[in-house]
C-alpha positions in Angstrom: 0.0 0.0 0.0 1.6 3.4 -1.2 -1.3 5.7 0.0 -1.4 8.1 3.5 -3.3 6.3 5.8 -6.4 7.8 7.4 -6.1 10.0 10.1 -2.1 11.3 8.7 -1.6 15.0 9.9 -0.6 16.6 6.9 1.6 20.5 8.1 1.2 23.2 5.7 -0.3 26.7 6.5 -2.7 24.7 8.0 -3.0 21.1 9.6 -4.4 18.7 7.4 -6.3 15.3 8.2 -6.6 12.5 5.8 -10.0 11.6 5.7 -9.9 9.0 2.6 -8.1 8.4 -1.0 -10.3 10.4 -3.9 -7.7 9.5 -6.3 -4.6 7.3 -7.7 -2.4 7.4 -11.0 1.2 6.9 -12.1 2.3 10.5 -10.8 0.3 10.6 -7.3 -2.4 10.7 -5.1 -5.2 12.8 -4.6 -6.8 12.8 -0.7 -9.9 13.8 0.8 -8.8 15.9 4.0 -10.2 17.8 6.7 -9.2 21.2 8.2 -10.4 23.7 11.0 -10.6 26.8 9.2 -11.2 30.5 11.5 -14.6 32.2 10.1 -14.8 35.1 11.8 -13.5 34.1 14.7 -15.5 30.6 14.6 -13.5 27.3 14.0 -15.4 25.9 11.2 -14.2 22.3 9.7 -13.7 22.7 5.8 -12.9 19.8 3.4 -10.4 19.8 0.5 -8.6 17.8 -2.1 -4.7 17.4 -1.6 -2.9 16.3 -4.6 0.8 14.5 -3.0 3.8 14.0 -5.4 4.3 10.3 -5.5 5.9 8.3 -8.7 4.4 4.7 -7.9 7.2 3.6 -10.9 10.5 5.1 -8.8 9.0 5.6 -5.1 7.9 3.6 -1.9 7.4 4.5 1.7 9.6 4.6 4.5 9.3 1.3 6.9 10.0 3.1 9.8 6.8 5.9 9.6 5.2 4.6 7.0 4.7 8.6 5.7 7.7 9.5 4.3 8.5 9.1 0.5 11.6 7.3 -0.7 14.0 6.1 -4.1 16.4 4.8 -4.9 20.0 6.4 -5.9 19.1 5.3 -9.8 16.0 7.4 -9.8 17.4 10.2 -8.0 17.3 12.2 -11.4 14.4 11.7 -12.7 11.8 11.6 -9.2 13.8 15.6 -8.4 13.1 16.4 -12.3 9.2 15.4 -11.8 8.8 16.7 -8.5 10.5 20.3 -9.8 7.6 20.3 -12.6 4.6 19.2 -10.3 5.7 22.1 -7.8 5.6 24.1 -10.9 2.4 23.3 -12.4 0.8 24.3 -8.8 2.8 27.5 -8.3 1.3 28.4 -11.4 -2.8 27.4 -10.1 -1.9 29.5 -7.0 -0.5 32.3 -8.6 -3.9 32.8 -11.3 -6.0 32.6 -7.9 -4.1 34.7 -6.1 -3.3 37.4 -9.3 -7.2 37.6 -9.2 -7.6 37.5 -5.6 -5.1 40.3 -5.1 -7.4 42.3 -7.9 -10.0 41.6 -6.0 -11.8 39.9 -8.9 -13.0 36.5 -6.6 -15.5 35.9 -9.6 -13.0 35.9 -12.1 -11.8 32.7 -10.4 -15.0 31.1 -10.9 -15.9 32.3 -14.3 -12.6 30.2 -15.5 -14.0 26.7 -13.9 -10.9 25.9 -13.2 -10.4 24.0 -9.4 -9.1 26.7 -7.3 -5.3 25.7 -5.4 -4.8 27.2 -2.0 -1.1 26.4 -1.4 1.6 24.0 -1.8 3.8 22.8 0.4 6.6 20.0 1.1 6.5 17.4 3.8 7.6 13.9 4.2 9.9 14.3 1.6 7.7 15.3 -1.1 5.1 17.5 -2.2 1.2 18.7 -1.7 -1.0 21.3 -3.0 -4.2 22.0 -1.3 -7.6 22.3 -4.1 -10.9 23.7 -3.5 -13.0 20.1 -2.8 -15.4 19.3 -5.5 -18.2 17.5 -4.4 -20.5 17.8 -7.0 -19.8 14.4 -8.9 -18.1 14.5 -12.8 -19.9 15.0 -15.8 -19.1 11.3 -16.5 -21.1 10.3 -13.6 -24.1 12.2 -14.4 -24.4 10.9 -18.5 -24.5 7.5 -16.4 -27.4 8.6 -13.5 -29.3 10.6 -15.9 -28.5 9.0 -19.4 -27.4 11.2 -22.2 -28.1 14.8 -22.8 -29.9 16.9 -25.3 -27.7 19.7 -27.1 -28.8 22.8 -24.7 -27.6 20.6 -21.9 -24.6 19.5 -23.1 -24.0 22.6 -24.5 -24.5 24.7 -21.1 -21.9 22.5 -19.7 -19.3 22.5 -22.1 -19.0 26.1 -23.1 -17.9 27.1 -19.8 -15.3 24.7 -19.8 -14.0 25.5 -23.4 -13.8 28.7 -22.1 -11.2 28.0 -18.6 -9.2 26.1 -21.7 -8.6 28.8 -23.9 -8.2 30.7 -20.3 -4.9 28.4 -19.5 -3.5 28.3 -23.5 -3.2 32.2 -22.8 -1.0 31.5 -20.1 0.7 29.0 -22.5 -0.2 25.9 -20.4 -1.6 23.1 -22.1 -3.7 20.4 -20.3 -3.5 17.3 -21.9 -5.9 15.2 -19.7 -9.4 16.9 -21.0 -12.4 14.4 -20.2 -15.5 13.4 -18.8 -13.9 12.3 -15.5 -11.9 15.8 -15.0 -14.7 18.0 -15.3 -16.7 17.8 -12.2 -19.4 19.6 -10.6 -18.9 22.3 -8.0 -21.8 22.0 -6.2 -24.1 25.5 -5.5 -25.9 24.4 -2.4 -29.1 26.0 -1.4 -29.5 28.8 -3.4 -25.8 29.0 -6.2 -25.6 27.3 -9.4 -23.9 23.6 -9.6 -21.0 25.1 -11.8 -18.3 22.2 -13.9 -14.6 23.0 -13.2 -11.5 21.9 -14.6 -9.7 19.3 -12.6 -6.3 17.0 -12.5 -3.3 19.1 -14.2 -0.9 16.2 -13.4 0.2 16.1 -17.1 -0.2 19.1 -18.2 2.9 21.1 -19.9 4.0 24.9 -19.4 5.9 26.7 -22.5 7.6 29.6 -22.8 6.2 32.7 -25.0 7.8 31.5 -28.1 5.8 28.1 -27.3 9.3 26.3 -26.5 8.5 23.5 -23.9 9.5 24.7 -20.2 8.6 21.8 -18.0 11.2 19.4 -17.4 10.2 15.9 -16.6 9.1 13.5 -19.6 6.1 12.7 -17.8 3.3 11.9 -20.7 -0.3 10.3 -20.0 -3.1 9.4 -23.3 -6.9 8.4 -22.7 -8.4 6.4 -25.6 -10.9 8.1 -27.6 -9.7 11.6 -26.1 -6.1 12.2 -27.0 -5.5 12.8 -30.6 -3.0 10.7 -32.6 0.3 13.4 -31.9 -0.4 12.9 -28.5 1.6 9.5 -28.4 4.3 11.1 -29.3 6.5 13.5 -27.2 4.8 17.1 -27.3 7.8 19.5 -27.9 6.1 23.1 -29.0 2.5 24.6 -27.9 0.1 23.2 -30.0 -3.6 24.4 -28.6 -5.4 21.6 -30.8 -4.2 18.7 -28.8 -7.0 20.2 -26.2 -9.4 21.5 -28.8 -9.5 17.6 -29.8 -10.2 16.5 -26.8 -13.1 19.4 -25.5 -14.7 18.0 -29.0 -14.1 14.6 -27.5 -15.9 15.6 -24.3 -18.9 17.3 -26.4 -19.4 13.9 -28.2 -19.7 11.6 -25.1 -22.2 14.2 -23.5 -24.3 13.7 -26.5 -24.0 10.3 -26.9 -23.3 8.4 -23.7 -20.7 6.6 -26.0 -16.6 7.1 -25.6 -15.2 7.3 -29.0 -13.1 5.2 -31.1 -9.4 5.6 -30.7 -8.4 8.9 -33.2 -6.8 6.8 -35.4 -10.2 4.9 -36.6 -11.9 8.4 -36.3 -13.2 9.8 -39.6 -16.5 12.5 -40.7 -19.0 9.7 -41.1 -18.3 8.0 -37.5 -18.8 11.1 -35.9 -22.0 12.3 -38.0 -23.8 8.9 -37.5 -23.3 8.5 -34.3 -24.4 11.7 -32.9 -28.3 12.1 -32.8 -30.8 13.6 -35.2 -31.7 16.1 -32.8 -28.1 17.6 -32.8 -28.5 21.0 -34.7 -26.2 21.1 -38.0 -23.7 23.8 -36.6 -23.2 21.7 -33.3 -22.3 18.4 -35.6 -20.0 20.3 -38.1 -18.3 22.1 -34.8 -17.4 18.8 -33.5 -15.9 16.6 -36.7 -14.1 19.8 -37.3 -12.4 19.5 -34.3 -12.0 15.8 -34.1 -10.0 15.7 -37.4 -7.6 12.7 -37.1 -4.9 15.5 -38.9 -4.1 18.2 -37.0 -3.7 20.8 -39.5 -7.5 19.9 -40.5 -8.6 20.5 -37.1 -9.9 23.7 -35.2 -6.9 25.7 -34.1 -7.6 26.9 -31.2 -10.5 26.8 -28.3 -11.5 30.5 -29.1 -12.4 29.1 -32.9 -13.9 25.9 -31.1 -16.4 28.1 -29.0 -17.6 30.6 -31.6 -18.0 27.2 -34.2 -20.5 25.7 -31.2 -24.3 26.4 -31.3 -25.2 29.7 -30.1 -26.1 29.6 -26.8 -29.8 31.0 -26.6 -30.9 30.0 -23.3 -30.6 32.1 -19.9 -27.3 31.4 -18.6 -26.3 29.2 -15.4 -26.4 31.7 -11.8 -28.9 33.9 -14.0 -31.1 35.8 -11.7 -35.1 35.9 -12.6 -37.0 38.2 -11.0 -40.5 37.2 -10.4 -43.2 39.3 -8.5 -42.9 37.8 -5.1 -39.7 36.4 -5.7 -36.1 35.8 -7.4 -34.6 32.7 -8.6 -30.9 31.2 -9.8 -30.8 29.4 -12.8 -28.8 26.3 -11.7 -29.2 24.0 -14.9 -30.2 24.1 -18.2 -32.7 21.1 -19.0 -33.7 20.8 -22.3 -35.0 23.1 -25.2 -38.7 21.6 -25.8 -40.0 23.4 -28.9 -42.5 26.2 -27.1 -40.2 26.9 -24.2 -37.0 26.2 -22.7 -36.9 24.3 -19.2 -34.8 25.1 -17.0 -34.0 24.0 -12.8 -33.6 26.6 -10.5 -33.4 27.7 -6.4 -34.8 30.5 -5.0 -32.4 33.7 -5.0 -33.7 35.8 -2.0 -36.2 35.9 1.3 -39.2 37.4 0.3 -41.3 34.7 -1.1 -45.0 35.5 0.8 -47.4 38.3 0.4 -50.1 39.0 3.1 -52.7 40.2 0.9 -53.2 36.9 -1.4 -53.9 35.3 2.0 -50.9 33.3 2.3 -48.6 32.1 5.6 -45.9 31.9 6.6 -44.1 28.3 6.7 -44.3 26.3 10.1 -40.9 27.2 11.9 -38.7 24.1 11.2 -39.9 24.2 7.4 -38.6 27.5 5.9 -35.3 25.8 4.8 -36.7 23.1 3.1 -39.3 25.3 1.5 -35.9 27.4 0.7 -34.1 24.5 -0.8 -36.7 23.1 -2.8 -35.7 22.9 -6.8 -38.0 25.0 -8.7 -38.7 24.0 -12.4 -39.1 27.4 -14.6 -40.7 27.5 -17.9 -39.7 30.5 -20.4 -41.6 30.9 -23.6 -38.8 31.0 -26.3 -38.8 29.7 -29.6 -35.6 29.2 -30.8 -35.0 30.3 -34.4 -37.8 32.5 -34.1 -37.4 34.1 -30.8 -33.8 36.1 -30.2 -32.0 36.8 -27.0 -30.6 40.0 -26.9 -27.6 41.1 -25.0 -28.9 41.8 -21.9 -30.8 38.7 -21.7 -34.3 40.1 -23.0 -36.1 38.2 -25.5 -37.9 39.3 -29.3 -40.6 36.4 -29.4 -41.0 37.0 -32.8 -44.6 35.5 -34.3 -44.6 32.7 -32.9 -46.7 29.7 -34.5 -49.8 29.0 -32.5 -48.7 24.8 -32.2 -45.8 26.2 -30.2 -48.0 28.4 -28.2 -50.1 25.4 -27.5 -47.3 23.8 -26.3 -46.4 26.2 -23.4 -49.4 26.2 -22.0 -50.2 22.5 -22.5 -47.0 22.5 -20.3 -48.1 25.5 -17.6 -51.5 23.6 -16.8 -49.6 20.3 -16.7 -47.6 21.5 -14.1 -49.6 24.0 -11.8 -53.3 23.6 -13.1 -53.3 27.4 -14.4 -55.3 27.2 -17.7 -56.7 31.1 -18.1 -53.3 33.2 -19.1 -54.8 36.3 -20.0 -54.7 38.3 -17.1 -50.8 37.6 -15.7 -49.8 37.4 -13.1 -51.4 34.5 -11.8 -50.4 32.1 -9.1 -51.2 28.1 -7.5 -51.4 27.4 -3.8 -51.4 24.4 -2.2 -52.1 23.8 1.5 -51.5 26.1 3.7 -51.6 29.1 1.8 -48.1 29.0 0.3 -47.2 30.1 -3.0 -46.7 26.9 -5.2 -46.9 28.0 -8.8 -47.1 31.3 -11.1 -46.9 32.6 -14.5 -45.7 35.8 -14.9 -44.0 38.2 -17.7 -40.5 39.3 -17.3 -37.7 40.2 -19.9 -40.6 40.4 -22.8 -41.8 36.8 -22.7 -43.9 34.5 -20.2 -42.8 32.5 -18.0 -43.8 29.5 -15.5 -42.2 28.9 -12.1 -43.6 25.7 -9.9 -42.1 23.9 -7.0 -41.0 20.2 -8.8 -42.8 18.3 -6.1 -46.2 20.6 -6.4 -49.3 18.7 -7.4 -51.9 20.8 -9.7 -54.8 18.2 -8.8 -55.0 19.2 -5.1 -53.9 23.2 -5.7 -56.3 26.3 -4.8 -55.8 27.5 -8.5 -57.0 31.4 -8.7 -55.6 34.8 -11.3 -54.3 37.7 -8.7 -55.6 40.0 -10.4 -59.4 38.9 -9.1 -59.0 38.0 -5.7 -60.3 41.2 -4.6 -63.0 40.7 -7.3 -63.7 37.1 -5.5 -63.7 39.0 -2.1 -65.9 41.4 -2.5 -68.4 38.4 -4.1 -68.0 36.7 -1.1 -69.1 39.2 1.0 -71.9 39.9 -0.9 -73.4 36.7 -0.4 -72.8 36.0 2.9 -76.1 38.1 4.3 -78.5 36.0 1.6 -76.7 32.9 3.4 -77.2 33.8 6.8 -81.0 34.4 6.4 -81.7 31.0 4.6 -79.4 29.1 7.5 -81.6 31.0 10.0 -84.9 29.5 8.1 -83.7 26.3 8.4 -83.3 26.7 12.1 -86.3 27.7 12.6 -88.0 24.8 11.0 -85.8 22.5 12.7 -87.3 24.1 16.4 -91.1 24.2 15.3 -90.9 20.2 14.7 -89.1 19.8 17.9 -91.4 21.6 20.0 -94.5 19.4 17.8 -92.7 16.4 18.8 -91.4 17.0 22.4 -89.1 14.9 23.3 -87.0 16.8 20.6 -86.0 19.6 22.8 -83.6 17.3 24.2 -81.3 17.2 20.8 -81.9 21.1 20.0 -78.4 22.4 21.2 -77.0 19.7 18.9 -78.6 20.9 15.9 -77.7 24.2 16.5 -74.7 23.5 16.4 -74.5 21.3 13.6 -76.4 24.3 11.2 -74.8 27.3 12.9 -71.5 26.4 11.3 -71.8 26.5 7.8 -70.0 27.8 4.4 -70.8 29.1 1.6 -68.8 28.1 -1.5 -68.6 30.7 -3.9 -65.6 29.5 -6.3 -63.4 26.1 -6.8 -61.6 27.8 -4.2 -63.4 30.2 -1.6 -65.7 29.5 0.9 -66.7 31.6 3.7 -67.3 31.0 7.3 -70.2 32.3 8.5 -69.6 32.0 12.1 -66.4 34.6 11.5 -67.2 35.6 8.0 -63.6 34.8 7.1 -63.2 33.6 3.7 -61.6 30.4 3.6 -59.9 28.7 1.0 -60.3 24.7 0.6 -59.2 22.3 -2.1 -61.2 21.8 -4.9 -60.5 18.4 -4.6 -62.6 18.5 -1.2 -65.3 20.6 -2.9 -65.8 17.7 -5.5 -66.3 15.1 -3.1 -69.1 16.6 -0.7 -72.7 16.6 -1.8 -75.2 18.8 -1.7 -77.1 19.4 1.2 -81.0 19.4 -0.1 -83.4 21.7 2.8 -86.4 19.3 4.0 -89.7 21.0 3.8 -91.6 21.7 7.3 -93.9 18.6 7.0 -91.0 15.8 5.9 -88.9 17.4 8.8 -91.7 16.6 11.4 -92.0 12.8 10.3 -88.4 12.6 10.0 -87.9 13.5 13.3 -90.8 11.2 14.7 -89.2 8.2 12.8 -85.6 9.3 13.8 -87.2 9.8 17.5 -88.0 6.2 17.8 -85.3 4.8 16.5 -83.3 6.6 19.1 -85.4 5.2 21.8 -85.2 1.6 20.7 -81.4 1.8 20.6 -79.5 5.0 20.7 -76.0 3.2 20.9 -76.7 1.5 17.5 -75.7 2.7 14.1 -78.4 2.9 11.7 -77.7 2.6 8.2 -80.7 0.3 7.2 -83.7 -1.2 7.7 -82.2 -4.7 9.1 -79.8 -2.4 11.4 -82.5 -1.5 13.9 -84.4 -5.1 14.9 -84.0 -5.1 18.0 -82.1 -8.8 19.5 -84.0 -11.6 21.1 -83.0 -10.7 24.4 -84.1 -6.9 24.0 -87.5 -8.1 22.6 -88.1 -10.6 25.9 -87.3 -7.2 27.9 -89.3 -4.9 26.1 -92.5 -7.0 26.7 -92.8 -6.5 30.4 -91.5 -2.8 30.6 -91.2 -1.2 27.4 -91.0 2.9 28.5 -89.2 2.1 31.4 -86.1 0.1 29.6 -86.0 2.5 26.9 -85.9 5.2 29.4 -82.6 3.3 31.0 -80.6 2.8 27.8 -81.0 6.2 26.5 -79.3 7.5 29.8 -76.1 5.0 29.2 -74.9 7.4 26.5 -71.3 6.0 25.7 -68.1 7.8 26.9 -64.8 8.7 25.5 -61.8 9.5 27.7 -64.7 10.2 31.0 -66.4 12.4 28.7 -69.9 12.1 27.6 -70.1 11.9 23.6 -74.1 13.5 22.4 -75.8 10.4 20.9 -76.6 11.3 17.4 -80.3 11.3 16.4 -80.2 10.1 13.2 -78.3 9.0 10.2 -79.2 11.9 7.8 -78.0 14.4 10.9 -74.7 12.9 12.0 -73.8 13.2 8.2 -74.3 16.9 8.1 -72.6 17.1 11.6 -69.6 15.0 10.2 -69.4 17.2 6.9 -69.7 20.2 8.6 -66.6 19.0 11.3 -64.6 17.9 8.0 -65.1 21.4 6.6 -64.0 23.1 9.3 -60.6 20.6 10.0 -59.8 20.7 6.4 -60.2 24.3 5.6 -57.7 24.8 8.8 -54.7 23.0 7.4 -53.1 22.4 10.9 -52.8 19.3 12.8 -56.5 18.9 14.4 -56.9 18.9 18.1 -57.8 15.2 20.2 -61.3 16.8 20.8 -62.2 17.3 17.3 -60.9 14.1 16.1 -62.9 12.1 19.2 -66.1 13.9 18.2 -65.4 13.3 14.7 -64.8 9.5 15.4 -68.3 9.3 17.4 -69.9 10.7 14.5 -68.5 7.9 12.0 -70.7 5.3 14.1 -73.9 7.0 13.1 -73.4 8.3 9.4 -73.4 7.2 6.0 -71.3 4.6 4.4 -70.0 7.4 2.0 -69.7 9.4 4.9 -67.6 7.1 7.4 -65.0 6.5 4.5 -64.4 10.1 4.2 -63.7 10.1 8.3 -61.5 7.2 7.6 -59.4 8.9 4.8 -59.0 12.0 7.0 -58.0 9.9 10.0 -55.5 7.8 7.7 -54.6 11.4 6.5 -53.0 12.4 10.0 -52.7 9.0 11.3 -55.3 9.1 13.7 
């Protein structure tokens, strides 16, 4: 075993730990390590990537500590000449960063994607260099959890990447070692775009500015399918197309999912059948012109290489979108589907609520998840049609009425929103939050939804006439109130006709005293507050209506329900067969009939020592039920023990239809 073992102290500006190996080749290893960093004053523990000098063909490890690095007298040459050149390659890293740094330009080091170096430093008889830690997984690994990816994809990854190239050829380093598995993700986090940068420069060569070769060792490395032929032989002069070869190389996995032949083999028809239909003609012709098998065929530089690549028409990565109620990052390019471009994205700032649409605030304990949640954003964009100008605007252009159609097939897909005309307009979903909007920005439309939001359950309703819905609602509350009132009043008369009716009059009351009126799919007011809330229009499906019995049918009812009650209060009635009395009550109801339905009417049931009301009748524990179910759903919080007991008690008296609706809502909060 050649590597550092876990837990080796590393000592350079800082104390390193080993934590595990990320890497191995010929020329060294690359560790994951752990450091306590000072952040403001705070110890915070801070990952990187150290790369350690180590030729596995000339070295071994000291016996004795089983750290330090050894040779023998024969390789003395040759392990000094390599080291000199891999201190020299990471001198130069640290110097870009720290040029930039010093200029205070910090997003200059970004904007060239290439890994960032801290500092380098020698120890156990070789050398280290400390790298920003990438965690972010390469873009090998995602063409293999994801599958291959459409041009606009591929195409939002590479560019940046072409551009750190041409960066490092200005600085007359070449890199020799461009592929899927050295271009890896740094990941964004909450709220930054996942960005690729440009790893592993343990081959690459520095020249001088007449492009005469300055690195010493002969240290060489070639990946099938991703060096170019001249790259088996040794590299004496600059020669930018060695790279170019490869970034085409790259582009041709990304759109494929396929490495590709060894260069030799490589010719214009390989290339042109193997990438898909889909690829636009400028793409296709950019890459076989730069993975000509000749070099003085081939693209000359990565400049020539870029500009040859498809436009790039979409908004770019980290791009900033400013909604109504809120802003959010671009993080990834998904695909370009005709009517509109799709994109992934996190939200930018704070403010994503609004008191007058009625919303809340997220529970405490939920506002970083509903932070960190990937939005999905829609943008109406045809391309060839529609132009991007400089400052990110967009021309539509007359767009054809099929791709139209097609962004707004998409925007009810995803939030239910089928009425565009008056924008913006916005989804909820429980709650009260913000789940979905269309809005125009930049002179086009566009769509933002949380990707886990579910149109079928949303409260789905245009800003622009929620105070128009309002001042409905009030309207018709007073009309309400007088009919509930009627229906009271009935409901007394036939209990004071019948008598023994008085004793149930506080529980119907109660049951009609709390009603709504729905107005829309999505408002209904209480009248008890006359609060307008907001249910699901799932919910609002389901119920039935409740049809008002006239004067004379509510007397018999009540008769009917009356002796039912006195039979057998305890026992559900659902049908005829459900109230024959058993052959025991009969033998007792033959010598004192009154007086034995006088006792079991006063064992009413209890719950928890607390008497439960017996419900009267089938038809009135439904309404009681639907009422309580109104009233729990239209909440949105975690009902309270009481409710959920007296909502339970109801279930044994109601409806079939009605007791599976008190199941589903107990299964609901796992009651």
């Amino acid at each position: 075993m050649y590597e550092l073992a876990k837990g080796t102290v590393l000592n350079g500006k800082n104390k390193y730990v080993i934590e595990s190996v990320l890497g191995q080749g010929g020329f060294g290893f690359t560790y994951l390590v752990s450091s306590i960093i000072m952040n403001q004053n705070i110890p915070v523990k801070t990952q990187f990537a150290v790369k350690e000098f180590f030729l596995k063909s000339h070295c071994m490890r000291n016996e004795d500590d089983g750290c330090t690095m050894t040779y023998a007298e024969v390789s003395r040459a040759e392990v000094i000449r390599c080291q000199q050149d891999f201190k020299a390659e990471a001198g130069r890293l640290v110097n870009i960063c720290s040029a930039n740094r010093k200029l205070g330009n910090e997003a200059a080091i970004t904007n060239h994607h290439i890994v960032p170096v801290n500092e380098c430093f020698d120890a156990n008889g070789t050398s280290y260099f400390v790298m920003e830690f990438l965690n972010g997984g390469s873009l090998r690994s995602r063409v293999k959890d994801n599958g291959v990816m459409s041009e606009v994809q591929a195409l939002s990854f590479i560019r940046p990447i072409v551009d750190a190239v041409e960066f490092i050829h200005n600085h007359k380093v070449l890199h020799l070692d461009i592929k899927p598995e050295n271009i890896v993700m740094r990941s964004g986090g909450d709220s930054q775009p996942d960005v690729p940068m440009l790893i592993d420069f343990g081959i690459s060569l520095h020249f001088d500015d007449k492009g005469a070769r300055t690195t010493l060792s002969n240290s060489s490395g070639l990946t099938p399918g991703y060096s170019p032929m001249e790259q088996a032989q040794p590299i004496t002069s600059f020669d930018p197309r060695i790279d170019v070869y490869s970034l085409a190389a790259t582009t041709f996995y990304l759109l494929t999912g396929q490495d590709p032949i060894n260069s030799a083999d490589v010719n214009e028809n390989y290339i042109r059948s193997a990438l898909p239909p889909t690829v636009s003609d400028r793409t296709r012709n950019a890459i076989v012109h730069a993975m000509q098998p000749l070099r003085q065929f081939r693209t000359p530089s990565a400049a020539d290489f870029l500009r040859e690549l498809a436009a790039s028409y979409t908004l770019p990565v980290g791009y900033v979108l400013e909604g109504p109620f809120d802003n959010y990052r671009i993080t990834r390019i998904l695909d370009d589907c005709g009517g509109y471009i799709r994109y992934e994205a996190r939200r930018a700032s704070e403010t994503h609520i609004t008191a007058d649409l009625h919303a809340t605030q997220p529970e405490k304990g939920k506002v970083s998840s509903y932070k960190k949640q990937s939005i999905i954003v829609l943008e109406q964009f045809v391309n060839g049609v529609s132009n991007r100008n400089d400052d990110d605007t967009v021309t539509l252009g007359l767009i054809d009425e099929t791709y139209k159609d097609q962004f707004n097939t998409a925007v009810a897909t995803i939030t239910g929103l089928t009425d565009l005309q008056s924008l913006p307009a916005l989804a909820r979903g429980k709650g009260g939050m913000i789940e979905a909007m269309c809005f125009e920005a930049n002179g086009t439309c566009y769509c933002v939804a949380n990707s886990l939001f579910k149109p079928q359950s949303a409260i789905v309703k245009s800003i622009n006439n929620v105070a128009d819905g309002a001042t409905q609602v009030v309207g018709e509350v007073s009309h309400q109130v007088k009919s509930n009132y009627k229906m009271i009043a009935g409901i007394i008369f036939a209990g004071i006709l019948i008598g023994a009716a008085a004793v149930y009059m506080p529980k119907l009351f109660n049951s009609c005293s709390r009603t709504t009126n729905v107005v829309s799919d999505s408002i209904v007011v209480d009248n008890d507050t006359n609060k307008v809330i907001e249910i699901e229009t799932e919910e609002l499906d389901k119920e039935k209506p409740v049809v008002i019995p006239s004067q004379e049918n509510t007397e018999k009812q009540e008769k009917e329900d009356l002796k039912k009650d006195v039979i057998n209060t305890t026992v559900p009635t659902s049908n005829k067969e459900d109230i024959k009395p058993t052959q025991s009550e009969v033998s007792k109801s033959d010598t004192k009939p009154v007086q034995q339905a006088t006792q079991v009417k006063k064992e009413t049931p209890k719950v928890d020592n607390k008497p439960t009301p017996a419900v009267t009748s089938q038809s009135q524990a439904d309404k009681q039920a639907m009422a309580l179910l109104s009233k729990l759903n239209s909440s949105g919080t975690m009902p309270s023990a009481a409710d959920m007991r007296r909502l339970n008690s109801l279930k044994a008296s109601a409806s079939p239809d009605v007791q599976r609706r008190i199941e589903a809502f107990n299964a609901k909060w796992d009651w």
